[in-house]
C-alpha positions in Angstrom: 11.7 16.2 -39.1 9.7 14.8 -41.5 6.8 13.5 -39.6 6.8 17.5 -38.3 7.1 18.5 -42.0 4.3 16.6 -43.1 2.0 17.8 -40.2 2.9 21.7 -40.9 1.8 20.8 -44.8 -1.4 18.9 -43.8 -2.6 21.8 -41.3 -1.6 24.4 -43.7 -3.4 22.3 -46.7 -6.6 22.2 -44.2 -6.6 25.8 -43.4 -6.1 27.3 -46.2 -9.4 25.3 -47.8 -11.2 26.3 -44.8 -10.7 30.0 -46.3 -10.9 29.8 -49.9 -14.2 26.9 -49.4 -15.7 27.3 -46.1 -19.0 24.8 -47.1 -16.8 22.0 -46.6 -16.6 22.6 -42.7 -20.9 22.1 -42.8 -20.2 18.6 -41.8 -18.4 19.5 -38.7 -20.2 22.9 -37.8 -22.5 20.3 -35.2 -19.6 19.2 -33.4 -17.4 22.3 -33.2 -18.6 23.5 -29.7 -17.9 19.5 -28.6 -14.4 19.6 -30.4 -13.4 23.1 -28.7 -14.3 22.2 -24.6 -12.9 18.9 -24.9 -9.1 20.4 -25.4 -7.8 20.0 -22.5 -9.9 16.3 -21.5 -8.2 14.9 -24.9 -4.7 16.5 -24.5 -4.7 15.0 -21.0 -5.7 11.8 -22.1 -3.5 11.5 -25.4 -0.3 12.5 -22.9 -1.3 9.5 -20.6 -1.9 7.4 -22.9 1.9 8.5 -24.5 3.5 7.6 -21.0 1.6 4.3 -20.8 2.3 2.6 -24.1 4.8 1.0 -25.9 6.3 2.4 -28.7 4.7 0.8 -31.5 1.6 2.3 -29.7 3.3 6.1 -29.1 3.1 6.6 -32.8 -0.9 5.7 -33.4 -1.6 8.3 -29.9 0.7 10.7 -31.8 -1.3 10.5 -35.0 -4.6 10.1 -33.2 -3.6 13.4 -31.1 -2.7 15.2 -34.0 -5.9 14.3 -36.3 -7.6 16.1 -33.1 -5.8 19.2 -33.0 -6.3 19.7 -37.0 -10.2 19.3 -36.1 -9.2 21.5 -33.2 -8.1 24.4 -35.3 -10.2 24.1 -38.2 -13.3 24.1 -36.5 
């Protein structure tokens, strides 16, 4: 519950920036059409990848996956 916590704070953290200083996103503006199309490619990868590893690995697609979707909704 934590770990879900944490995520809720850190997408809520990044969003709200994204409306009170929207220059910061300038660095990502370039890659926000590649960051949209690639949803489902990376979601299908990430849960592959999820079924394939071990479990000190689950945790680093978790994070990885979840880095992706707070580019994914910020952009």
């Amino acid at each position: 519950m934590r770990l879900i916590g944490l995520v809720l704070v850190i997408i809520g953290g990044v969003l709200l920036l994204r409306e009170l200083n929207p220059s910061f996103l300038d660095l990502l503006r370039p890659w926000a059409p590649y960051i949209k199309n690639a949803f489902w490619g990376v979601t299908a990868l990430s849960a592959g990848l999820y079924l394939l590893a071990k479990k000190p690995l689950r945790k680093l697609v978790i994070a990885l996956y979840v880095v992706y979707l707070i580019l994914y909704l910020v952009v």
